[in-house]
Structures are given as C-alpha cells and as structure tokens.
N, C-alpha and C positions, 0 to 999 in steps of 0.2 A: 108486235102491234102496240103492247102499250108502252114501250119504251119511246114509239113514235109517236102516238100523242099523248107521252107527256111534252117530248119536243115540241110538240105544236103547239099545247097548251101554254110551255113557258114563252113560244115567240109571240104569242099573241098576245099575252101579258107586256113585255116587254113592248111590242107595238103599239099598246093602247097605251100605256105610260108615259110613251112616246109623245104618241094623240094627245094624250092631257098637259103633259109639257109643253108644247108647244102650242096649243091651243091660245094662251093670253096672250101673244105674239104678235098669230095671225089676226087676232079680235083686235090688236090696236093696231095694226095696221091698216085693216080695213076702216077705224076710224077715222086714220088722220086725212085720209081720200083727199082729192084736190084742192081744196079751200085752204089748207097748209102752208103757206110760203116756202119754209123748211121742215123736213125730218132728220129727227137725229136719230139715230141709233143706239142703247144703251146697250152692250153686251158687255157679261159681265158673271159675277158670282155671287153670293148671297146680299153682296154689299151693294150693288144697282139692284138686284130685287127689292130689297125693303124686307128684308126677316125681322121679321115680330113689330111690326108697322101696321099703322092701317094704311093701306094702299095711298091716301091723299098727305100721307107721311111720309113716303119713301121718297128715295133719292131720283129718280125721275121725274115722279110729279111735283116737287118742290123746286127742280129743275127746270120746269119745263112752265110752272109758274112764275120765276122768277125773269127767264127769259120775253116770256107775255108780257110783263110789268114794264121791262123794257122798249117794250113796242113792235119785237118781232113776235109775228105768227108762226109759231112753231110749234110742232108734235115731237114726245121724248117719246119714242116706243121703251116699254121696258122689256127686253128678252135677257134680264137676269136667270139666272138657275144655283139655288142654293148648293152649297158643299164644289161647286164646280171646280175643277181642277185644270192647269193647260191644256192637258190632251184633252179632255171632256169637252171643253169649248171649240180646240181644234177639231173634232171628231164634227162637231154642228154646226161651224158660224155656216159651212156652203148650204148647209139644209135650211138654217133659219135666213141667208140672205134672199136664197130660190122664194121663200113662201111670201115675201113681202109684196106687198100689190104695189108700192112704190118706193124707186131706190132712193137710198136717203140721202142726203146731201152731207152728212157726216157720221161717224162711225168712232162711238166712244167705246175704247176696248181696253177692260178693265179686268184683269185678270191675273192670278199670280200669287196670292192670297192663301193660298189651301195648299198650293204647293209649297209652299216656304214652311206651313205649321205641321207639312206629316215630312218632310225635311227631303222631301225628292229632290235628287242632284239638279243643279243649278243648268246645268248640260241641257237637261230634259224641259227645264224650263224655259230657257233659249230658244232652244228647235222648238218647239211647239208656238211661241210669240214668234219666230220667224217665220214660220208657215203661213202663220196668221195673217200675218204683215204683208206677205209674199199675193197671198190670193187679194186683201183687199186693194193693192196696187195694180193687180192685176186685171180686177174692176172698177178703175181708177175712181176708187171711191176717198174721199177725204178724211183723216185720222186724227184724235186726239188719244194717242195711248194714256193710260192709268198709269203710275207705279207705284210699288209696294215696297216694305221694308222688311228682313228677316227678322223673326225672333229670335233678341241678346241669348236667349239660352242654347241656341245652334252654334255659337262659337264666330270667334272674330273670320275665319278663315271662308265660313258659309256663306257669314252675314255679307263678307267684301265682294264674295263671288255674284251673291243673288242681287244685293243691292245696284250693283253696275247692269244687270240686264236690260231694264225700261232705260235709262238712258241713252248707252251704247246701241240699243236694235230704231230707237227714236233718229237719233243723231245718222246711223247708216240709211235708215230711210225715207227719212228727211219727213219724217211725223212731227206732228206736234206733240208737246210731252206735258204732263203736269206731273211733277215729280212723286208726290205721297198722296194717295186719294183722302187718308186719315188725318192729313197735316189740321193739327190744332183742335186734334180731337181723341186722339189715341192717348188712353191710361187717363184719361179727365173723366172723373165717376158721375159727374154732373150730364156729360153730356154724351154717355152710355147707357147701357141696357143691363137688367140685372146680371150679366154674363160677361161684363167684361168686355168684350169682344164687340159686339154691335154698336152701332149709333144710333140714339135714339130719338124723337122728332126733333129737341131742339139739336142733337149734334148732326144732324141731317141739316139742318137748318145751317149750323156754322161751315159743314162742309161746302154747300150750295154757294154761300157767300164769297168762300173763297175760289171756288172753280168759275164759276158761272161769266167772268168775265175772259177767263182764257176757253173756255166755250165758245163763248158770243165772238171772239176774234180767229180760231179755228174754225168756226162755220163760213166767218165771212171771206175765207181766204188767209189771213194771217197766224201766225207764233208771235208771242212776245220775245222779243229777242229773237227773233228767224223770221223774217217779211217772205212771207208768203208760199213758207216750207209747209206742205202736204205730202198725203199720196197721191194725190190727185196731178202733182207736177214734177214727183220725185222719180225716178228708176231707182227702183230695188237695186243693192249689192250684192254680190254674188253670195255663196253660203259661206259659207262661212264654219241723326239718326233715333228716330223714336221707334221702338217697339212697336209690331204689327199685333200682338199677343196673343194669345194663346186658345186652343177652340178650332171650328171649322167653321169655315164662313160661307 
C-alpha cells in the first residue's frame, strides 16, 4: 500500500508540475483572443522563455513589440521551457498546440540548444525536429525553424553533423529557416548575462533586430530567399560558426 502511494504521490507531483508549466501558455493564449490579427507561436527552450529576464525583456515580448511598431497586430505567445531538450519539446508541442484557444498562424520552433551542450547524438536530434516538423505540417501550420550551432569543444566531426540539422530538415520541409538564433550575440560579454550563456535585455534586443524581419516575412507567407516556402504549402519528406557555449539553456 504504501509503495502505491508513493506512486501516486509522485504522479501527482509530476501532474501538477505539469499544470504550473503550462499554465503561462494557456494564460497567454487566452489573451491574445480575437482582436489579434496574428499569433505567433514561440516554442522553444530557455532562450524564447527569457531565463533571468524580466518578462517585458525576454525574446517574445520584445518580439512581439517590435512587430507592433511595425503596424502588425500581433500576439508572441511565449511556451518556452527552460533546460528543454528535443525530445522534451517533442514529448509536448501536441499538448501545448491542443490547449491554445487559437491556432496560430505561425510556429517559431526553436530548439536544439541543450542537446548540443550535454553532446546527445546529432541522430537523436534530427528525429526528434523531424517529428516536430512532421506533426506541424500535419496541422498545416506555418514554420519558422530556429537553428543552433555546437559547441567548438564537441569536436569538428559533432559540430558538422549537429550544425547541418536546421538546415537540411528546413530545406526538406520547405520551412522557413533563420540559421543561428544567437547570431551577433554569442561570446559578446556586453550583450550576455553573468553566465555566459544567456542574452541579456540589450542582446535580446540585438537578437530581435535581426530576426524580426524574417518573422514579419514568414508570417506573411514568404522566406527570404524561398517565395513563399512554409508548412503550411510544403509536403513533408519521407524519414529519413560561432559557439553556442557552454551551460543549459
């Protein structure tokens, strides 16, 4: 008997962990309610959450201010999850798409990060962004994949394998790609966080600058360099350098 509840005890733990995870989610989803023109979707790892941010810092909402200025109406939900790894996100994006009260019109999926730093086979990282890619085509939802770079100290042979992932699974699925989420911000002390590893409001700021217009062109239908490659008009294929640095993200 009490072997069985501690079972229970630990699933309900794990449940409600659950519940609190997901909880800022469903709470900005139900904000962005219909007055929205678009929603975007951030999914992603601690680098779309905003680790050690104040929330009106992080990569969403800078995001999602920057697009306003622009003159689109647009909501960035943020369903980051600190430390997430591929499988971790594969395991959830079907749970976190199910809980939205509105499906987004684009799907920023950003992930790849945590697997590179604890050096899990590039394989495993594949399949699991395949999957990914797999279901959101399948809900002909629109993509702008993230990609990431290995850390130099996993060896040239890692770095080749992990580095070609976000392109190669982009270009098979006729996603939009923005090659390095950290471009022109990684190893610049200025525009990190005492750890190295994070961006801090103003490198949030520089990253925003650079993404925000292959954003603004992936929501409206278009790639730079690819007219008007999504998932939303691609069929899936069959199955198939700056430092990321060091840390969990």
């Amino acid at each position: 008997m009490l072997a069985r509840a501690g079972r229970t005890g630990l699933l309900f733990i794990l449940l409600l962990l659950a519940g609190l995870a997901a909880a800022p989610v469903r709470d900005e989803a139900r904000a962005a309610g219909p007055g929205a023109d678009y929603v975007i979707l951030g999914f992603g790892d601690s680098l779309m959450a905003g680790y050690g941010l104040d929330p009106a810092d992080g990569f969403t909402a800078q995001l999602e201010a920057a697009l306003r200025a622009e003159g689109l109406a647009v909501t960035v939900i943020n369903a980051g999850v600190s430390g997430d790894t591929t499988s971790a996100g594969r395991a959830r994006l079907a749970w976190v798409l199910d809980g939205l009260d509105r499906r987004p019109d684009l799907v920023l999926l950003e992930l790849g990060a945590n697997d590179a730093l604890r050096g899990i086979d590039p394989a495993i990282t594949r399949a699991n962004l395949e999957a990914m890619l797999t279901l959101l085509a399948e809900r002909n939802l629109r993509v702008l994949l993230i990609g990431m770079r290995a850390p130099p100290n996993l060896g040239p042979d890692y770095r080749a394998r992990f580095d070609a992932i976000h392109p190669e699974l982009a270009a098979r699925f006729g996603v939009c790609l923005y090659p390095f989420f950290l471009d022109g911000v990684a190893a610049d002390p200025a525009l990190n966080q005492a750890d190295g590893i994070h961006p801090n409001a103003a490198g949030v700021r520089e990253i925003v600058a650079r993404i925000a217009p292959v954003v603004r062109a992936a929501l409206l239908g278009g790639c730079p360099g690819r007219q008007g490659a999504s998932a939303a008009n691609a069929e899936p294929a069959g199955k198939a350098d700056e430092p990321a640095g060091g840390g969990r993200r």
